[in-house]
N, C-alpha and C positions, 0 to 999 in steps of 0.2 A: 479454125484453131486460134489463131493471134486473137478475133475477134472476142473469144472467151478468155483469152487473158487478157485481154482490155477491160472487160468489165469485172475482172475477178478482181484487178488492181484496183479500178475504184472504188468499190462496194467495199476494198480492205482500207483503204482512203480513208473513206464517207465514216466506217468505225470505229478508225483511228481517232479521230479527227471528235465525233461523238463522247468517246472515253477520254480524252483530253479538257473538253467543255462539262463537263460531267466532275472531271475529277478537281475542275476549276470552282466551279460552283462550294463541292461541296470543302474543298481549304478558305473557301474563302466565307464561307459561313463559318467554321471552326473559327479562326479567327475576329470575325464579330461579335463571337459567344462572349457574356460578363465571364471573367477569371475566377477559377474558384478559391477563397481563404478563408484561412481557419481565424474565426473571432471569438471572443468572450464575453458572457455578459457581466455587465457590471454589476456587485454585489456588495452591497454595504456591513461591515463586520464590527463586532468590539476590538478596541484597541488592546492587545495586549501581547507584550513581546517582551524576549531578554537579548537586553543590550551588552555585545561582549565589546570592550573597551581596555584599552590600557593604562595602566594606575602606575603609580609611585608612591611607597611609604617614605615617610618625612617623620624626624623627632614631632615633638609636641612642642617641645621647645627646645630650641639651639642657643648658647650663647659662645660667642667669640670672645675669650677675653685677652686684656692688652695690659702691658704696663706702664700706667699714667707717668710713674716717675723717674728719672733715672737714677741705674744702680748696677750692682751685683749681686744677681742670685747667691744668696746667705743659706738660703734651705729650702728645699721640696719635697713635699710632703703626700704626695700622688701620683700617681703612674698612669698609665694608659688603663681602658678598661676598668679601673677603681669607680665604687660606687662614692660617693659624694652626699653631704646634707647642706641643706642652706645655711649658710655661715660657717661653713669648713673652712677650716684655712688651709689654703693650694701651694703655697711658696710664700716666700721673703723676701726680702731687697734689704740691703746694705747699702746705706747711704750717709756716711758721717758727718759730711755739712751740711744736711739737712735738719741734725738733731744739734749743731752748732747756730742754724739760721733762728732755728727756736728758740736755743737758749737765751741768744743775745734778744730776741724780738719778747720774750718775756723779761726782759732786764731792762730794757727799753719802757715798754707798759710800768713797768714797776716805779722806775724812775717818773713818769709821764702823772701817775697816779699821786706819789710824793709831792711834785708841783702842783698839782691842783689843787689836794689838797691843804699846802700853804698857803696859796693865795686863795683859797674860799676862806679859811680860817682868817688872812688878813681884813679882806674885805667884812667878813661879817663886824669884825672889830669898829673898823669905821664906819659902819652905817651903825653898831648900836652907838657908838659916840656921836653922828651927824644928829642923834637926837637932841643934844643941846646944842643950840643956837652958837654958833661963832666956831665951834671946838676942832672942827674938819672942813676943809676946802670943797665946795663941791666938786672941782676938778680931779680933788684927790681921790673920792669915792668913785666918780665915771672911770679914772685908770683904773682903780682895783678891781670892779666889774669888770672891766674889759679885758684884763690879764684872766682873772678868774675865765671867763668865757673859753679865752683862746687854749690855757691849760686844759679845758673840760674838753673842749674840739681835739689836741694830743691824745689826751690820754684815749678817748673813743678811735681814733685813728690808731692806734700801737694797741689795744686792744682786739680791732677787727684783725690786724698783720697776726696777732700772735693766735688766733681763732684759723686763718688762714694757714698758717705755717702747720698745726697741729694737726689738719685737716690733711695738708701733704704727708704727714707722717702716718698718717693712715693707710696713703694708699703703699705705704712699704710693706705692706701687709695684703695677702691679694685674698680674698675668699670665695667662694660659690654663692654665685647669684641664686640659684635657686636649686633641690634636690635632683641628682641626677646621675650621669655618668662620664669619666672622662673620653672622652675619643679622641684628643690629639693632645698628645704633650711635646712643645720644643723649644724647649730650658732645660739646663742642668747647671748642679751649684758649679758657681763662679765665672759663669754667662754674664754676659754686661747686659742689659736690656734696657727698655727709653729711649734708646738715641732711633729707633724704626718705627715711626706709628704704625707702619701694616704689616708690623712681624706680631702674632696672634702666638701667644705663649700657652695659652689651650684652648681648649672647646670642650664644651661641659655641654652636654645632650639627656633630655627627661625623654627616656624610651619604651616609661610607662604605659604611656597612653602613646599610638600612632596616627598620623595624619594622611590619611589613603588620600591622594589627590588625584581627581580623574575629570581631564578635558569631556566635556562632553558634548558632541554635535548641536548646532545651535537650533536643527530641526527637532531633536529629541527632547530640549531644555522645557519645556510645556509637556512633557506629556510622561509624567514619574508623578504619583504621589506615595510612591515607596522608600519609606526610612532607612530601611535596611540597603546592604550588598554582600555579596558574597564575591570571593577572590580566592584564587591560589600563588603561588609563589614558587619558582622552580626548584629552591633549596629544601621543601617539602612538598614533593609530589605524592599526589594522591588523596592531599588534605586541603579540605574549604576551609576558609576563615570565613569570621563574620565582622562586619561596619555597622556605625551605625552615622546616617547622615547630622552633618553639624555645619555646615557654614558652604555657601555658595558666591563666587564673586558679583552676581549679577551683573555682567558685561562681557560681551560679545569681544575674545582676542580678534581683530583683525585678519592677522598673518595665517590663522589656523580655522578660525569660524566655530570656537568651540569656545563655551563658557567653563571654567573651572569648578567642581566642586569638592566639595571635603568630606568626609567620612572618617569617624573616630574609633580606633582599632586599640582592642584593651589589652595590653600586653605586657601582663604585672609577674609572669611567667619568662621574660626575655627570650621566645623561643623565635621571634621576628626580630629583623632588623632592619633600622633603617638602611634607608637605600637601596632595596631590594625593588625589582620592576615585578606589577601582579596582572594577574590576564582577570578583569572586572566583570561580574556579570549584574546588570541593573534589569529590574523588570517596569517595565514602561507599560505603561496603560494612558485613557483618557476617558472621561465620559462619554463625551460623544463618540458615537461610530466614525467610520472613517473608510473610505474606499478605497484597495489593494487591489493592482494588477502585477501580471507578472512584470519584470522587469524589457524585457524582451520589445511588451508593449509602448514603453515611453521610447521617443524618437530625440535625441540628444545630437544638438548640430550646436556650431559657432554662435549663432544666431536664436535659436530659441531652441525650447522642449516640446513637446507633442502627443497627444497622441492623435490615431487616427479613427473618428467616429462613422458607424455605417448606419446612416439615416435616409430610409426609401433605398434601400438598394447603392446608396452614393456616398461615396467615401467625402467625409468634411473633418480638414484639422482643426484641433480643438490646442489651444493652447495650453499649458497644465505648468505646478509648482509641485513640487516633489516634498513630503515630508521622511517619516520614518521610512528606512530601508533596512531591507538582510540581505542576506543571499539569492533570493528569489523575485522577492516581491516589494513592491513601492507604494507608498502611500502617497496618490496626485491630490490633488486638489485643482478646478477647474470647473468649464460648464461641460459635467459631466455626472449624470445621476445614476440611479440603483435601476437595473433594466435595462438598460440604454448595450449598444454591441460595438464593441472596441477592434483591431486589427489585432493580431498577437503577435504581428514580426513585420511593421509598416515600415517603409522605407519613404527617400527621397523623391523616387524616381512615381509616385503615385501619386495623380494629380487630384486635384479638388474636383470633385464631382464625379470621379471615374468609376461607372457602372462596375459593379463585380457581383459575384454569387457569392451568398455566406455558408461556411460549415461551420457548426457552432463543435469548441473544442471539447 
């Protein structure tokens, strides 16, 4: 009897022991298996996308205006909101020594002109009498030249002051730069103004025409040859407006990586206003085709960008520069062609050359 449980223990041993070697073998082949992932081929497409961006409407043109001279507000003739023509006049100034500096500075000229011309009249006397021999001193004709001269030098000197002084009396008169609208007015009659250069007495805005300004990414700056834009504005939901393109700064902002452009919004109907923020929609295109993976696929660390290429079965990083993106997809650039089988979700932790199985997505 023992002698049959001795051997029933080892035979239960012996396939134990079997099934253990067995079960070793086969995890350890699971684990030398290549890892299976999901890849993509690469596919080369036309460029064409809309780019949703944020805008700003801007006057067409803005002016700040000031008052050059000192005074008191005499009269205003404008409100906030009033429409405006070039050479309207805005206000007044009241300035009494000023129209006292002219009078004298024109009394001044006048007198200056009296002398000169006396002594031109003296002088001519004496040179047509230096025509007879003996009759005039040459000394006496060089003086009356040279008086004559210095009266002519007065009187252009009191001349220019009274051009000058006139000129200040202009600006006691303020008018509109060019047609437009008021949008800040701060003066009222009998306001002292002048003595503040950056107290801005109004601002006169042409809201005709509007100036859509939109940063736009410096990857997407090459790849628009569309004029147009279309935009909304949250004060009118539901409704597109239309641009049309007009001016680009060609330079790269630093701080933001985005080149400015402008777009001209016609709006002779006042139903826009300046200052309003607009959600921009551009459509970007480019001749050439251009290669789009998901986004998924570019590997973005401290150090560089990536993706990850499966050539013979072996994972090799491919470095890459990113242009156009959306939501989904990236446009790389890199040694990377049309056919070629990408990772869809590569990470760090995957080394260079690391066998794996492909499942194309």
């Amino acid at each position: 009897m023992k002698s049959n449980l001795f051997y029933i223990a080892i035979l239960a041993f012996t396939t134990v022991s079997c099934i253990n070697k067995s079960t070793g073998t086969v995890s350890n082949t699971a684990e030398d298996a290549p890892r299976a992932m999901e890849v993509i081929e690469v596919q080369s497409q036309p460029i064409q996308q809309t780019l949703k961006l944020p805008g700003e409407l801007h006057p067409f043109e803005r002016a700040n205006i000031f008052a050059k001279v000192k005074g008191y507000v005499k009269e205003v003739r404008v409100d906030i909101g009033d429409k405006v023509e070039k050479g309207q006049v805005l206000m007044r100034i009241e300035a009494p020594e000023m129209q006292s500096e002219y009078t004298e500075a024109v009394s001044e000229a006048a007198s200056a002109r009296a002398d000169y011309t006396t002594g031109k009249d003296q002088y001519e006397r004496l040179k047509h009498a230096a025509e007879t021999p003996g009759t005039v001193a040459a000394s006496d004709l060089v003086r009356a030249k040279n008086k004559m001269d210095a009266d002519s030098g007065r009187m252009q000197a009191q001349n220019a002051r009274v051009s000058a002084k006139r000129d200040l009396l202009g600006y006691l008169t303020i008018t509109a730069p060019f047609s437009g609208m008021v949008s800040v007015r701060n003066v009222d009659v009998g306001d002292f103004v002048g003595d503040n250069a950056d107290k801005v007495v109004f601002v006169i805005e042409n809201n005709t025409r509007l100036r859509l300004k939109v940063p736009l990414p410096e990857a997407s700056t090459g790849s628009t040859d569309n004029d147009s834009i279309t935009f909304t504005v949250e004060s009118h939901p539901g409704k597109t407006f239309h641009g049309m393109f007009y001016k680009r700064a060609h330079s790269i902002t630093p701080e933001t990586r985005t080149e400015l452009w402008e777009f001209l919004v016609d709006n002779e109907n006042g139903e826009l206003q300046a200052g309003l923020f607009a959600e921009t929609h551009i459509q970007l295109s480019r001749k050439e085709s251009g290669i789009f993976i998901p986004n998924s696929a570019v590997l973005t660390t401290l150090k560089r960008k990536a993706v990850a290429k499966v050539l013979g079965g072996k994972i090799q990083w491919v470095d890459v520069t990113s242009g156009i993106k959306d939501a989904s997809h990236t446009e790389v650039f890199g040694e990377i062609k049309p056919g070629d089988l990408l990772l869809v979700n590569p990470n760090e932790e995957l080394k260079e050359g690391l066998t794996i199985k492909t499942v194309i997505k």
